[in-house]
N, C-alpha and C positions, 0 to 999 in steps of 0.2 A: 426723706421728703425733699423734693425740690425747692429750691428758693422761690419760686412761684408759687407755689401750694401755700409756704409756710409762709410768703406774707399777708396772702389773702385769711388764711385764720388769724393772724397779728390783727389785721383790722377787725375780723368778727370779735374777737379776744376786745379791744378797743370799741367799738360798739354795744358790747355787754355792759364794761364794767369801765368808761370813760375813759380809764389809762392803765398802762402796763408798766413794769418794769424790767431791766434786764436779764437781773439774775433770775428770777419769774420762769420767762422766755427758753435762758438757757435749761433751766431746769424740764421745763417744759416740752423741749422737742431735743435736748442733747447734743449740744450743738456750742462751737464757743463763745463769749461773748463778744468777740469782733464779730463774728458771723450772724448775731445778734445787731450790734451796732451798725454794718452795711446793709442788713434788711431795713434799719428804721431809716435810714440815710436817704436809700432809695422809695422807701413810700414819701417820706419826707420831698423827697423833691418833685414827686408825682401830683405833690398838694393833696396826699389820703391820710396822711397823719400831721400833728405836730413834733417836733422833737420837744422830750424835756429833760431833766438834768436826770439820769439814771434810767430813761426811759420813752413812753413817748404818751400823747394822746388825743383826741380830736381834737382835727384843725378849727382854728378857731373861723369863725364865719366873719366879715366885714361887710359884705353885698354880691350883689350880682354884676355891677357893674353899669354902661350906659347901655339902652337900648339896641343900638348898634352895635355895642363889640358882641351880644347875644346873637346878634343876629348872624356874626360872621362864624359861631362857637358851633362845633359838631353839625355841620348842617346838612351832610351826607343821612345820617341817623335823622338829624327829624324830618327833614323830607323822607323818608325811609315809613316812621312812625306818622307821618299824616297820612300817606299813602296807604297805610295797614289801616288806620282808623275811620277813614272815609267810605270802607267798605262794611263799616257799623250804620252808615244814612243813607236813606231812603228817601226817592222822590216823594214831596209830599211832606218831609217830616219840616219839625218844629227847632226850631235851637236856641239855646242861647250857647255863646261863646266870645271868651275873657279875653282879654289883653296878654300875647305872648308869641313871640318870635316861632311857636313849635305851632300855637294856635293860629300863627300865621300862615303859616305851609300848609295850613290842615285847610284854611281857608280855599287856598290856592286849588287847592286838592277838590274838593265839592262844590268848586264854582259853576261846574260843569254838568251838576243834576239838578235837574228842574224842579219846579215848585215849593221850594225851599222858603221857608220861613224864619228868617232869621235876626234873635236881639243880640247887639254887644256893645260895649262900651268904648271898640274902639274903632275909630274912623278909617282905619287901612282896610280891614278886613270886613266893613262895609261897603266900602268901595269894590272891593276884590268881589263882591258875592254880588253885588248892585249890576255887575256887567252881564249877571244874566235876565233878560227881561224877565223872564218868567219867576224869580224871585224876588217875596219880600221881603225889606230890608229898616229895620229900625234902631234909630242909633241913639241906643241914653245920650240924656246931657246931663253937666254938672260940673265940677272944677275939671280943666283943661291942663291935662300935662303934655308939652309937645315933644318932650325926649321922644317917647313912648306912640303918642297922638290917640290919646287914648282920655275916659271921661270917671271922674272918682265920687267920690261922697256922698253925704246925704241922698243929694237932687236925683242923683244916678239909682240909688238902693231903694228910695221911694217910687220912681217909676217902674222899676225890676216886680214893684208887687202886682202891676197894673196885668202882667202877663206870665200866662204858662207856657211850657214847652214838656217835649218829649220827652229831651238832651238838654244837660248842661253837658258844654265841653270845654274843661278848664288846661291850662297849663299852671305849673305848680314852682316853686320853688327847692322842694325837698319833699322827700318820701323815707320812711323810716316803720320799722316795727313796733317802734314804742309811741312814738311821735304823731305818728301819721302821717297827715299832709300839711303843709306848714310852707310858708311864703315871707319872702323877706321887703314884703313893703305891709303894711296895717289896713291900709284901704282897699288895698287889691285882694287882701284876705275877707274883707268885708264883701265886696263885689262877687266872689266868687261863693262866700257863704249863703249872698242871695240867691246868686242863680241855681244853688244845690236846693234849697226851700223851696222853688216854683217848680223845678222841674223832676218828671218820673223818674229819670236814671242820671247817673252824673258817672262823663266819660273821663279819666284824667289823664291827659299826653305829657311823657317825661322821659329827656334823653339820658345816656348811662351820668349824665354828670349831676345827675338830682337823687340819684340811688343811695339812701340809709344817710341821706343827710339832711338838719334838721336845721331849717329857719326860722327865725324869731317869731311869727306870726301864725297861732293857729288856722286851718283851714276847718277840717274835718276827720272824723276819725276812720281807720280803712275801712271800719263797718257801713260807711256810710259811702264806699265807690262799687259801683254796680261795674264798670270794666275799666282795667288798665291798661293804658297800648306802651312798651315802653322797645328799644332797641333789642337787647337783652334780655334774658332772665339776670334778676340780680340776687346776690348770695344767697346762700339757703336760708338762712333766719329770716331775710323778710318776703322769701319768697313761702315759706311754708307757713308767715303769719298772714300774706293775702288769701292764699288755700284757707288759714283754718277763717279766714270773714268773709267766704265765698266769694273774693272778687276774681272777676274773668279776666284771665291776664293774655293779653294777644303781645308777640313778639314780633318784631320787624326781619329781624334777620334769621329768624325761624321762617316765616312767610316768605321771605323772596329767596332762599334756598330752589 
């Protein structure tokens, strides 16, 4: 087996069962334990595992970071992934859509089909959608983060009941098999849970650096994503757990092939 093959099941191996160990490993693919210990070395420095003392196991989560450094993170892929997922809206249709650097692109991206109606929470991507006349544009209020520029709590989740839509179109923090979907702020997991309750189908945009990983903050469970737009297909375990809860998985780099 190549050392690419064999780390990629290190992590599904890690994924399963939270952590692995050496001799495990070696016994596992036949192989010796240095050649064991530079495989974890190198996912180690990739940030897909932690190292631990005889072994290794998921990296531990801290955050995502400021809004900005998101913004500058993979941004070939989610411009990639709003472009795939824009070709999910229809003049005419209804939205809502959350607070997020992927959800921002995607903005960018549909600004340019008419008759749009659309709720979010946050002010860039009101503005972005506002530049087409022919769209309308409503923007919750409620506690004001300016990292982000975006609107959270109560006041915002109370107003979210006032309307339907189509689409929710979220961006997520983490996606997992077991987990779901899951977000590393509580309010934004709140916001995004409203706009899944109001609206017919809920789309979730996520580039390869949200794949089978799991942030503190429940979202939704996958049974509850009607399509995924994501760069990739990612591993087979959570790529055959979104097949078995029917979600339509569109890939960016399958699409512009």
């Amino acid at each position: 087996m190549k050392p690419g093959a064999r780390q990629l099941k290190i992590i599904d191996l890690i994924h399963q069962q939270d952590k692995v160990n050496v001799p495990d490993l070696v016994t596992l693919f036949g192989v010796s334990a240095e050649t064991i210990r530079r495989d974890l070395s190198a996912l180690s420095a990739q940030g897909k595992v932690q190292k631990t003392h005889g072994g290794a196991c998921a990296p531990r989560i801290i955050g995502e970071g400021s809004f900005q450094q998101r913004l500058r993170k993979n941004v070939v892929e989610k411009r990639l992934i709003a472009r795939t997922a824009a070709a999910l809206v229809q003049p005419g249709d209804s939205l809502f859509i959350d607070t997020g650097s992927t959800t921002l692109a995607f903005a960018e991206e549909i600004s340019r089909i008419d008759e749009l109606t659309v709720v979010t929470n946050s002010s860039d991507i009101a503005r972005i959608i506002a530049a087409n006349p022919s769209a309308q544009v409503y923007l919750l209020g409620g506690t004001y983060h300016a990292d982000n520029h975006q609107s959270i709590g109560p006041m915002a989740i109370a107003q979210l009941k006032n309307f339907r839509s189509q689409r929710a179109i979220l961006t997520i923090g983490g996606i997992h098999q077991k987990a779901g979907i899951t977000d590393f702020s509580c309010e934004e997991a709140l916001i995004a849970q409203a706009m899944i309750a109001q609206a017919e189908q809920t789309i979730v945009l996520a580039d390869s650096s949200k794949l089978q990983l799991v942030a503190p903050f429940a979202v939704c469970e996958l049974n509850a994503v009607d399509h995924f737009v994501g760069y990739k297909p990612p591993q087979e375990v959570l790529l055959q757990a979104l097949h078995r809860e029917r979600v339509d998985c569109l890939f960016a780099a399958e699409a512009t092939k």
